[in-house]
N, C-alpha and C positions, 0 to 999 in steps of 0.2 A: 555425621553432619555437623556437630558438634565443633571438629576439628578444621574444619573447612569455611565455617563463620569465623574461627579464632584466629583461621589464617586471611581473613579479609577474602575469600574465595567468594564467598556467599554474603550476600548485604541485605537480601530482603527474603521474602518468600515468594516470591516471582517465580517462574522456569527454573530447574534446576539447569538442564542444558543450556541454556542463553545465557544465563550464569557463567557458566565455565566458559563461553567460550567469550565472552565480555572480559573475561580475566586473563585470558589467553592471550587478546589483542593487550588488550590494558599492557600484560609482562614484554609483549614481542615487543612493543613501538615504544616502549616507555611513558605509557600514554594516564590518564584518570580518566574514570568511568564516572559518568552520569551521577549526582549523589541520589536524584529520586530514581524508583524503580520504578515511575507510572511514566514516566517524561516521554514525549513525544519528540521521535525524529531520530537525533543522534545516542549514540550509547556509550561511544571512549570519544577525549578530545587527547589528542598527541598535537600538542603544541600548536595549537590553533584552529586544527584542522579536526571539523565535527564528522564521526566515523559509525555511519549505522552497523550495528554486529546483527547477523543472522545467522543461527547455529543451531543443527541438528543432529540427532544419533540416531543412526536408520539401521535394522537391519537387514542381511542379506536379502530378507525377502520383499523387502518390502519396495513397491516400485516407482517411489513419489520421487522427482528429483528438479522440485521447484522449491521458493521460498516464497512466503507473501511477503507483501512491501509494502508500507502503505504510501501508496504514491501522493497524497496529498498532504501531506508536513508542512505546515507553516515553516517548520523549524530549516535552518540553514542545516544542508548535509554535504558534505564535501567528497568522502569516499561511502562505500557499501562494501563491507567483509563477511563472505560465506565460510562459516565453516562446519565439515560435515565431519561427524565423527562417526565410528561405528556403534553396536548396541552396546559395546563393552568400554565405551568411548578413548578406541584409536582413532588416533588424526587419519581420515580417510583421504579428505582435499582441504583445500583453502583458495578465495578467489577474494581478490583485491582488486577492486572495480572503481574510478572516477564516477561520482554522482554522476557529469554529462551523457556519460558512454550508458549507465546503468538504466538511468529514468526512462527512456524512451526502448528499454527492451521491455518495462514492462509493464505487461498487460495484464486485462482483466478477461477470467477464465473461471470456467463452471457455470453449470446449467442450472444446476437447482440452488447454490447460495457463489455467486458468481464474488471474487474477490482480487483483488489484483495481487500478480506473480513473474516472479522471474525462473526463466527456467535455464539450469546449469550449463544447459549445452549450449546456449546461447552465450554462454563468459569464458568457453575454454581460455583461448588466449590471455585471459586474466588468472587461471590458474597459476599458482607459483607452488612446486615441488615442494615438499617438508622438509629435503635437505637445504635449500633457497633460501628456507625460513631464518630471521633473523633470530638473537637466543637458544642456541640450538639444546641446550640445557633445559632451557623450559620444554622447549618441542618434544625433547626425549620422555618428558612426561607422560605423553599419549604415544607412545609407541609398542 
């Protein structure tokens, strides 16, 4: 862990996964992240444009394949990036979504603590391949 704060991978003690993958966009776009880790809304800005990261490490078993969102953000957010890694964190997918296209897929879901979500199969088309991916140096990191 130690070596992962030294490399600027890790800035707070927030999520380890949303961590990595806030670093992951951070290296792909050439982008900076957020300096607070409580901040509301956006998480990497690449050149103007404010990019909420959502990033998970799911294992095979396990059958969840949404993200929560929170849809009400004062904050300006211009894209939404998923990225799902495995439990051993390989790069599984990645979804590079426009705010417009994204906001209005999603919904609020669940019975007993209802929350709002986006669910993956609803962004295929916004999937982009790991070889697609820009940096492919970095990428190879989760491979």
């Amino acid at each position: 862990m130690k070596a992962l704060r030294d490399e600027g991978i890790l800035i707070n003690k927030k999520d380890f996964t949303c961590q990595i993958g806030e670093w992951l966009v951070e290296m792909l776009y050439d982008g900076k992240r957020a300096t607070s880790g409580i901040q509301k809304g956006w998480d990497v800005d690449v050149k103007g444009k404010h990019i909420q990261v959502k990033a998970h490490a799911k294992a095979e078993t396990n059958p969840a394949k949404f993200s929560a969102v929170d849809k009400d953000s004062t904050e300006r957010i211009d894209e939404l990036i998923i990225v799902i890694f495995s439990f051993d964190y390989k790069l599984k997918a990645f979804y590079k979504v426009p705010w417009e296209i994204a906001y209005p897929k999603i919904k609020l879901r669940g019975k007993k603590n209802p929350r709002n979500e986006i669910t993956w199969s609803s962004l295929k088309e916004y999937k982009i391949e790991k070889e697609d991916l820009p940096q492919q140096e970095i990428v190879s990191l989760f491979k």
